[in-house]
C-alpha positions as CSV (number, residue, x, y, z in Angstrom):
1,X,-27.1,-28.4,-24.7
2,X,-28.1,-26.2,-27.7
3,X,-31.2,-25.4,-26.1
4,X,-29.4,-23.9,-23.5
5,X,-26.8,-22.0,-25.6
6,X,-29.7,-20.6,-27.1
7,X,-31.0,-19.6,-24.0
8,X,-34.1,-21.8,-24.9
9,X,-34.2,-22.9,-20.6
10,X,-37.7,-24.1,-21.2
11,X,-37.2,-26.5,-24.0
12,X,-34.3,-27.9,-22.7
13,X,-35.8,-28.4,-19.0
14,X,-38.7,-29.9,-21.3
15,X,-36.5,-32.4,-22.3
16,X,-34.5,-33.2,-19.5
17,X,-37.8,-33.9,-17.3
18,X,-38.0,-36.5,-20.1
19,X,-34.6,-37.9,-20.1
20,X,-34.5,-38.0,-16.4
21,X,-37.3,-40.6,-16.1
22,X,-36.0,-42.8,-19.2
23,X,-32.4,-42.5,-17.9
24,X,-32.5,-42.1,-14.2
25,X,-28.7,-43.1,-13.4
26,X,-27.5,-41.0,-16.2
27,X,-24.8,-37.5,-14.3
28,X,-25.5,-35.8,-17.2
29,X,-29.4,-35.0,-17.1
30,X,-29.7,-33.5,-13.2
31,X,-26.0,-31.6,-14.1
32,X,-28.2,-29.8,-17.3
33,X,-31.0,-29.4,-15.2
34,X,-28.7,-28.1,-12.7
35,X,-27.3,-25.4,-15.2
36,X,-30.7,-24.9,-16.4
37,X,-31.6,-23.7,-13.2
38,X,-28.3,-21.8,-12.5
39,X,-29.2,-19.9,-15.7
40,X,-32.8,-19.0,-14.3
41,X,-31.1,-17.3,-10.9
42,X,-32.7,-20.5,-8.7
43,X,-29.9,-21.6,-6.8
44,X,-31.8,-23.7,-4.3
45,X,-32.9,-26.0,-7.3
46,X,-29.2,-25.9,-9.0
47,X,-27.9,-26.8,-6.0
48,X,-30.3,-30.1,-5.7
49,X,-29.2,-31.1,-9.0
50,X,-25.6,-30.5,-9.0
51,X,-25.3,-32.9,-5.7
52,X,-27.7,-35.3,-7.5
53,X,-25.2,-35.5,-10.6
54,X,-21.8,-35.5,-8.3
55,X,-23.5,-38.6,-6.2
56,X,-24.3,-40.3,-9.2
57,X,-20.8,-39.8,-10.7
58,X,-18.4,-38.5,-7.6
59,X,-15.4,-37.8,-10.5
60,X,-17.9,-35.6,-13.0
61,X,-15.8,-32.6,-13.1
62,X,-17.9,-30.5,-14.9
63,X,-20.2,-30.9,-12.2
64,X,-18.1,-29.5,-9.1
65,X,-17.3,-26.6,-11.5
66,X,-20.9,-25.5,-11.5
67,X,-21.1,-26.6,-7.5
68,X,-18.1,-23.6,-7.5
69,X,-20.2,-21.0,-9.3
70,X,-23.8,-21.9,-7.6
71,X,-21.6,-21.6,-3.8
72,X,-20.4,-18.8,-4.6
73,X,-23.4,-17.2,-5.3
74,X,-25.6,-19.0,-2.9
75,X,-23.1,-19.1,0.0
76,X,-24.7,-22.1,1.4
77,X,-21.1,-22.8,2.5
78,X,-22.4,-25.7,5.4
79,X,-24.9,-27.8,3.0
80,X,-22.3,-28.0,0.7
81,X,-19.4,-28.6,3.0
82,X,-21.5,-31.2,4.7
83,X,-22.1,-32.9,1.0
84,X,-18.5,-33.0,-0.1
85,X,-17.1,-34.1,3.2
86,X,-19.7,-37.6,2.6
87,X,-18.1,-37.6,-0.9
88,X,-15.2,-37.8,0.9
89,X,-15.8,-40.8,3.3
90,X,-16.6,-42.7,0.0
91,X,-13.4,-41.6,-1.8
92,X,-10.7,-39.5,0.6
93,X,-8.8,-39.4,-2.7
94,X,-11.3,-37.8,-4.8
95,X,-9.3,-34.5,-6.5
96,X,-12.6,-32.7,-7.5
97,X,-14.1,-33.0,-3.8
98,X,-10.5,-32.1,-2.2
99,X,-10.8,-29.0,-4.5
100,X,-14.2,-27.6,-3.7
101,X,-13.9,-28.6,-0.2
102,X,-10.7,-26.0,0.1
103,X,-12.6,-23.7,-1.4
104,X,-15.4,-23.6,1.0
105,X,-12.9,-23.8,4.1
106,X,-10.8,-20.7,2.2
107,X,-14.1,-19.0,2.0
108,X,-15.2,-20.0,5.5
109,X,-11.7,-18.9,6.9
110,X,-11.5,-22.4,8.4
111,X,-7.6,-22.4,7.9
112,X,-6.6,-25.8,10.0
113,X,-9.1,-27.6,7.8
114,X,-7.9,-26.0,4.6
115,X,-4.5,-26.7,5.6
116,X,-4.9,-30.2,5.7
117,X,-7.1,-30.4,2.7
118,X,-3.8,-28.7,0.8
119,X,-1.4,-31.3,2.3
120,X,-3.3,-34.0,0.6
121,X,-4.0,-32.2,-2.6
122,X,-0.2,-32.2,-2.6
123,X,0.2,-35.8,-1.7
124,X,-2.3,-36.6,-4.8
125,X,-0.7,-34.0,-7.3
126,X,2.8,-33.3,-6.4
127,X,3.7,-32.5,-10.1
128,X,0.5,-30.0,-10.8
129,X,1.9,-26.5,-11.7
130,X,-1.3,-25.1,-11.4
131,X,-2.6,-26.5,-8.0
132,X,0.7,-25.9,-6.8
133,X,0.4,-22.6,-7.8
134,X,-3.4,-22.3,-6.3
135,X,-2.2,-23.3,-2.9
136,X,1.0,-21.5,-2.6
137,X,-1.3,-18.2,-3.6
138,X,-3.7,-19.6,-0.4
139,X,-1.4,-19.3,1.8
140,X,0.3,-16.4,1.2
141,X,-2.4,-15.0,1.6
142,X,-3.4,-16.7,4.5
143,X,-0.2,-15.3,5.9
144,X,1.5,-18.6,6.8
145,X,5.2,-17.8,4.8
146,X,7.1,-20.4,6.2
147,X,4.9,-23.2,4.9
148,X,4.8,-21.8,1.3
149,X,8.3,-21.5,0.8
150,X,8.6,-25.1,0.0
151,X,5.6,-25.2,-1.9
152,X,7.4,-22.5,-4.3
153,X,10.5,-24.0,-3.9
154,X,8.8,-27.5,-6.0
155,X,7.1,-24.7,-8.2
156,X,10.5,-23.3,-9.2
157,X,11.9,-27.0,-9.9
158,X,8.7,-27.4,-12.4
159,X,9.0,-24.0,-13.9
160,X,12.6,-22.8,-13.2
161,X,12.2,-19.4,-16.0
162,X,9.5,-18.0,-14.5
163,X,10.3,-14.4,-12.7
164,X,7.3,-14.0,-10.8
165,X,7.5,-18.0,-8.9
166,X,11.2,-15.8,-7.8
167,X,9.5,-13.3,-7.0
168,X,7.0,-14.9,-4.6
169,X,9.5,-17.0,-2.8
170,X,11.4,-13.9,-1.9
171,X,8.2,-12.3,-0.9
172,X,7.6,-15.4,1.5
173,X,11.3,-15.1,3.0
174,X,10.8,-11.6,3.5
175,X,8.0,-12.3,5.3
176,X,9.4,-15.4,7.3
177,X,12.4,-13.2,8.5
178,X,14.8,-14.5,6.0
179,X,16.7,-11.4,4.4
180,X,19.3,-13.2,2.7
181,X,17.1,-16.3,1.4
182,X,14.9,-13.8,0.2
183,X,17.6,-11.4,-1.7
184,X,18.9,-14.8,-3.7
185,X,15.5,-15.2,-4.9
186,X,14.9,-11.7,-6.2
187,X,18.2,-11.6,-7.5
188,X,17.1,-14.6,-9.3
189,X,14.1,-13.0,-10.5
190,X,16.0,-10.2,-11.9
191,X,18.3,-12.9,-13.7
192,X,15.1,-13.5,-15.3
193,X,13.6,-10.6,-15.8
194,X,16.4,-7.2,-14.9
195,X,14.0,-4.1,-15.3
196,X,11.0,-5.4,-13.4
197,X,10.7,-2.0,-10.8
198,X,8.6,-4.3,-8.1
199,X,11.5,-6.5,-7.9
200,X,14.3,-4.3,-8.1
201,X,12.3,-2.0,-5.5
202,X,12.0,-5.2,-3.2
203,X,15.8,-6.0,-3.8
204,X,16.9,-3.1,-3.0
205,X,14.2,-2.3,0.5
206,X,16.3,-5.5,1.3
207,X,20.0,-4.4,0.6
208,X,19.1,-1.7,3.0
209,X,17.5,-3.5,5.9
210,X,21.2,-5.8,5.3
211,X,23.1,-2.7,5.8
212,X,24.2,-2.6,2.4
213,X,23.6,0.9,2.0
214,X,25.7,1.5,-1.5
215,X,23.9,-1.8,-3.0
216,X,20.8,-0.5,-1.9
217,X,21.2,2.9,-3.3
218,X,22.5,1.6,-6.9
219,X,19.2,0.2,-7.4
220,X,17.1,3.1,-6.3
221,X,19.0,4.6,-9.0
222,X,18.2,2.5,-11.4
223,X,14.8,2.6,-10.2
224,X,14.9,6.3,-10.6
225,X,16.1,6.0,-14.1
226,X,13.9,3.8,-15.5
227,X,10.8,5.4,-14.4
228,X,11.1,8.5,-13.2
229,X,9.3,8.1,-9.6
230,X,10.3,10.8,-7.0
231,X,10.2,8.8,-4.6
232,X,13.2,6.9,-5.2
233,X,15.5,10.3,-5.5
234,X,13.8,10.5,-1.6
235,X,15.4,7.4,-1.1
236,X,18.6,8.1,-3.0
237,X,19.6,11.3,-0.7
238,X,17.8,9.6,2.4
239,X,20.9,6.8,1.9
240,X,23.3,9.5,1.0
241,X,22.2,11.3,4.1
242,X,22.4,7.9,6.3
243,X,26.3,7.6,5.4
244,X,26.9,10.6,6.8
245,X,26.7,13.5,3.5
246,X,23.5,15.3,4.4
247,X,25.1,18.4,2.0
248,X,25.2,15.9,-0.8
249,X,21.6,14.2,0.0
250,X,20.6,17.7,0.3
251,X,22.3,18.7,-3.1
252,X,20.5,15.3,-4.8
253,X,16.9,17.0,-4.0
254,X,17.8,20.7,-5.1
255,X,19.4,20.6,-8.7
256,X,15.4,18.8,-9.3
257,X,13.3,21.2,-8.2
258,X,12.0,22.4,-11.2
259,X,11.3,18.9,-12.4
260,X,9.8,17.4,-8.8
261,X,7.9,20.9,-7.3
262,X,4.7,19.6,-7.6
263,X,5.4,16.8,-5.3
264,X,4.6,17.0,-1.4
265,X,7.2,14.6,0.0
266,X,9.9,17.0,-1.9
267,X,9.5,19.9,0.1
268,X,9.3,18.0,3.1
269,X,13.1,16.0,2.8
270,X,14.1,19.7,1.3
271,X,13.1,20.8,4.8
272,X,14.6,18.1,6.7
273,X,17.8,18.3,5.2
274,X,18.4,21.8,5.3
275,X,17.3,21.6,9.3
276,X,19.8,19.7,9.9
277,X,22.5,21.7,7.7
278,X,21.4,24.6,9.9
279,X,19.9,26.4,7.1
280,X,16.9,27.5,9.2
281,X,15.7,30.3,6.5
282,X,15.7,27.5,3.8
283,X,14.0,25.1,6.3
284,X,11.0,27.5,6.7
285,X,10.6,28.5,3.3
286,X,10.5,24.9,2.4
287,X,7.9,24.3,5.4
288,X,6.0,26.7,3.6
289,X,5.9,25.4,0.7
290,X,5.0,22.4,1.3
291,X,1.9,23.4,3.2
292,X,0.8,25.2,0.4
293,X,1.3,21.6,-2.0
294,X,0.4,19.4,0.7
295,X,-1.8,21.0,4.2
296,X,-1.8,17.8,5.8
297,X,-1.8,18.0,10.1
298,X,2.1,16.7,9.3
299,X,3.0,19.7,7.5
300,X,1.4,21.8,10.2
301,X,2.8,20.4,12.9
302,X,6.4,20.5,11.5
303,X,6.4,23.9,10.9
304,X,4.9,24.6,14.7
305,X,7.2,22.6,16.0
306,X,9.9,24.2,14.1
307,X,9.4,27.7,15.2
308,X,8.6,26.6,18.9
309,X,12.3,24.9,19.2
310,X,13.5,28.2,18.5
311,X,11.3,29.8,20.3
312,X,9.8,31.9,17.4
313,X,6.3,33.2,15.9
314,X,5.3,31.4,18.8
315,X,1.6,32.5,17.9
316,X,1.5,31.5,14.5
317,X,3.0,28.2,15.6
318,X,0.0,27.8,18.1
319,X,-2.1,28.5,14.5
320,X,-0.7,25.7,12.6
321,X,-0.8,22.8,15.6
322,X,-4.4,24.0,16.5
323,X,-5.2,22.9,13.2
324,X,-3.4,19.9,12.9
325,X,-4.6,18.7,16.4
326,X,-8.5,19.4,15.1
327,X,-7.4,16.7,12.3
328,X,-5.7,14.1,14.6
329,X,-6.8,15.4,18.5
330,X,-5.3,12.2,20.1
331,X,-1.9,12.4,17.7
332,X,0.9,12.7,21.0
333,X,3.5,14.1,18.4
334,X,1.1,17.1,18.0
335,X,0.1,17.1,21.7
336,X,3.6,17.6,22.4
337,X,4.3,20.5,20.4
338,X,1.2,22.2,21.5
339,X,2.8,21.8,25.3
340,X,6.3,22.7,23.9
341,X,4.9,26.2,22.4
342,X,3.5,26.7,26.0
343,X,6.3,25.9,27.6
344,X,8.5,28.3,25.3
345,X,5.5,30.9,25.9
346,X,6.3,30.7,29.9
347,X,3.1,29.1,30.2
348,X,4.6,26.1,32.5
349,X,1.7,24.8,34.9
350,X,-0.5,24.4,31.4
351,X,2.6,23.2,29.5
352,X,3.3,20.6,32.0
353,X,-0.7,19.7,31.9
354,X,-0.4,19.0,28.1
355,X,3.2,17.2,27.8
356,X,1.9,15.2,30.6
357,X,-1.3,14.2,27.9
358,X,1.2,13.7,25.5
359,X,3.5,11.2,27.6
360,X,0.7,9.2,28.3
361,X,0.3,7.9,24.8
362,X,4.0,7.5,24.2
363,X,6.0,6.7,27.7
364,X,9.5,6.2,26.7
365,X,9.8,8.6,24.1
366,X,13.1,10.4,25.0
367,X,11.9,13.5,23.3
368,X,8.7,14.0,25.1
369,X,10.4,13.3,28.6
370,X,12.8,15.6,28.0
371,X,10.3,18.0,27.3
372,X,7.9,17.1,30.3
373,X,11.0,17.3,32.7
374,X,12.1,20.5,31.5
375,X,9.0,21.8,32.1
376,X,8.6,19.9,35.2
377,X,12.1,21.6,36.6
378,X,10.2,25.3,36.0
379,X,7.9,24.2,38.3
380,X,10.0,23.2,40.5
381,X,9.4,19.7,41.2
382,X,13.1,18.8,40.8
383,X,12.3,14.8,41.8
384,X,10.2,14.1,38.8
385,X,11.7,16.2,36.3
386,X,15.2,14.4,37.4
387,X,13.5,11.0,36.9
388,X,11.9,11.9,33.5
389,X,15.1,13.6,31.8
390,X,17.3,10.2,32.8
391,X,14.6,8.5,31.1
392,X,15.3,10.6,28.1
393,X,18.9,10.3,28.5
394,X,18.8,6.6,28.2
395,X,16.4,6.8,25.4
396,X,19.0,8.6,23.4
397,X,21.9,6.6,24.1
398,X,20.0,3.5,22.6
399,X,19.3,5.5,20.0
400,X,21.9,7.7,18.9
401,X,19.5,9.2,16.0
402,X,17.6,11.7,18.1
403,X,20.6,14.1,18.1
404,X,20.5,14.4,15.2
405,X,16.9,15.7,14.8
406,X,17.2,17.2,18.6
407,X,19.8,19.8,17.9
408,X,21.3,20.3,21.8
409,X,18.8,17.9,23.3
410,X,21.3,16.0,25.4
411,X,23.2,19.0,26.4
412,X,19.8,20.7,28.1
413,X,19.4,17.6,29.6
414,X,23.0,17.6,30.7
415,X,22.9,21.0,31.9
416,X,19.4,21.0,34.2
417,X,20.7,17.3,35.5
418,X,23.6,19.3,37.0
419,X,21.7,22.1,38.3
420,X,19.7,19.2,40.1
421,X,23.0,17.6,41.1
422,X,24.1,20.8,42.5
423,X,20.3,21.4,44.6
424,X,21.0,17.9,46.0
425,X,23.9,18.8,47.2
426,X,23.0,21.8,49.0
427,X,20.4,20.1,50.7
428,X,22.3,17.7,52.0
429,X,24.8,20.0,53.4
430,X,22.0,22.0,54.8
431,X,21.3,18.6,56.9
């Protein structure tokens, strides 16, 4: 053992070739040799030895945590796996095997068998913080929520003033589905622990999904005050804006301009509030702006879609989604707005072409089949424009939003389904 602290590998495997013949049933000597080897980068012969040691004494612990290190640098997942499972016919109850056997299964992403290797490392060590705490980590990240919760659940029994064991069963109750199981546990958390941001950001992501909106809102502002991070003022005035005071969630964002300029997402809720406050000069300037902090194909393609609703700079607007489209060619948001400039150019059979390409990605978006059967109505082909803006019509009944962001969407739609109505009718009393 000092030889090979010293890094003497030669003396010591010197001596444990001796050893080994005078005590051939002794773990200790091939579990050396197996280090010794380790230490000289020859897996294949640290391997050899490590197994030699292990069947010699199954329960030599020292010895499956130098099988951990050799696997994973060897990889030699199915030699090993085939070893430990004959371990295993010997002993089923044998902790160290179980252990290195659920690694190899994690690593080999063989999640039934490292499932049940789990259940009977909790049979054997119910009371284990730290295996409990192994395994609940496993399967969290193996995704499967609902059958770490309990798991947590016993971890929280063993260590009941631990924060972050709160946190992780509210993380798994999110996950599962269960909002309110999973706001008691961060709540708990924060018992523990009041100024943690990951919780209190989690919390309050949650109040909101509950409809809580004022709950959800106080902690953003904590949030905001104890760190400062614009994007929880975004989420402050996006909340004030959901209960129905876009002035005030537009007032949030513009007494900190001088303090949040630099930030993209700033500009772009400055935009969005103002558009819908009808402060078009604002919105532009802001549109601007925040092409100049952030020129990403979003930015672009707000500010072309922007001046094509009102029918404006319609050439500059065919600038800015000509370069957002060369970022994303296949994104049907910017598809769209390139056929909507068209279509506000007079430009209907191409138009048509293009909100057509743009449908095709997204069918029953309300937006882009009002656009497509406005378009369609130019042309003249009354049938398919009638069925595409009742498609849109539905759209935005289910979701009420889109007025909101479609200033006069509904009553275009409204209008041309009337001048259809009124085609019909003719028609018919031409017959």
């Amino acid at each position: 053992n000092l030889y090979i602290n010293e890094g003497k590998l030669k003396e010591a495997k010197k001596l444990l070739f001796k050893a080994e013949k005078l005590f051939p049933s002794d773990p200790v000597i091939p579990y050396f040799l197996a280090e010794v080897y380790f230490r000289e980068g020859n897996l294949k012969k640290s391997l050899e030895y490590v197994k030699k040691s292990i069947a010699l004494h199954p329960h030599f612990e020292s010895a499956y945590v130098l099988l951990s290190k050799i696997v994973l640098e060897y990889g030699n997942y199915g030699e090993v796996e085939r070893f430990l499972e004959d371990i295993l016919k010997e002993n089923k109850d044998n902790i160290f095997a179980l252990r290195e056997l659920l690694l190899i299964y994690l690593n080999e992403r063989k999640e039934k068998e490292a499932v049940k290797v789990m259940n009977r490392l909790l049979e054997l060590e119910p009371y284990n913080l730290k295996l409990l705490s192994w395994i609940a980590a496993s399967l969290f990240k193996m995704k499967r929520y609902e059958e770490v919760i309990p798991i947590i659940e016993r971890i929280t029994k063993l260590n009941p003033d631990n924060p972050n064991v709160y946190f992780m069963l509210g993380l798994s109750f999110e996950m599962s589905g269960n909002l309110d199981k999973a706001l008691e546990a961060y709540e708990r958390s924060l018992d523990l622990y009041p100024e943690n941001p990951t919780v209190l950001e989690r919390t309050a992501l949650i109040l909101y999904q509950l409809g809580r909106l004022g709950d959800a809102k106080a902690y953003f502002e904590r949030l905001w005050q104890l760190t400062k991070k614009p994007e929880y003022l975004l989420k402050i005035a996006l909340i004030t804006d959901k209960e129905g005071n876009t002035e005030k969630a537009y007032a949030i964002l513009k007494a900190r301009e001088k303090e949040l300029n630099n930030f993209g997402d700033y500009y772009f809720y400055l935009a969005y509030f103002s558009e819908k406050l009808g402060k078009d000069k604002e919105t532009e300037k802001y549109l601007k702006e925040l092409i100049l902090k952030d020129p990403s194909p979003d930015a672009y393609n707000y500010l072309a879609y922007f001046y094509a609703n009102r029918g404006i700079k319609l050439k500059e607007a065919k600038r800015l989604i000509n370069k957002a489209l060369k970022d994303s060619p296949n994104n049907p948001a910017f598809i769209d707005t390139l056929g909507w400039i068209l279509y506000k150019e007079g430009d209907f059979e191409e138009a048509c072409k293009i909100l057509k390409k743009a449908l095709s990605y997204k069918e029953n978006d309300p937006v882009m089949n009002e656009h497509y059967g406005e378009c369609l109505f130019r042309l003249g082909r009354i049938k398919e424009a009638k069925k595409h803006l009742l498609k849109a019509l539905k759209g935005i009944e289910k979701d009420p939003s889109i007025l909101e962001e479609e200033k006069g969407i509904k009553e275009r739609i409204e209008k041309i389904l009337k001048s259809i109505e009124e085609k019909e009718k003719e028609e018919r009393n031409e017959l």
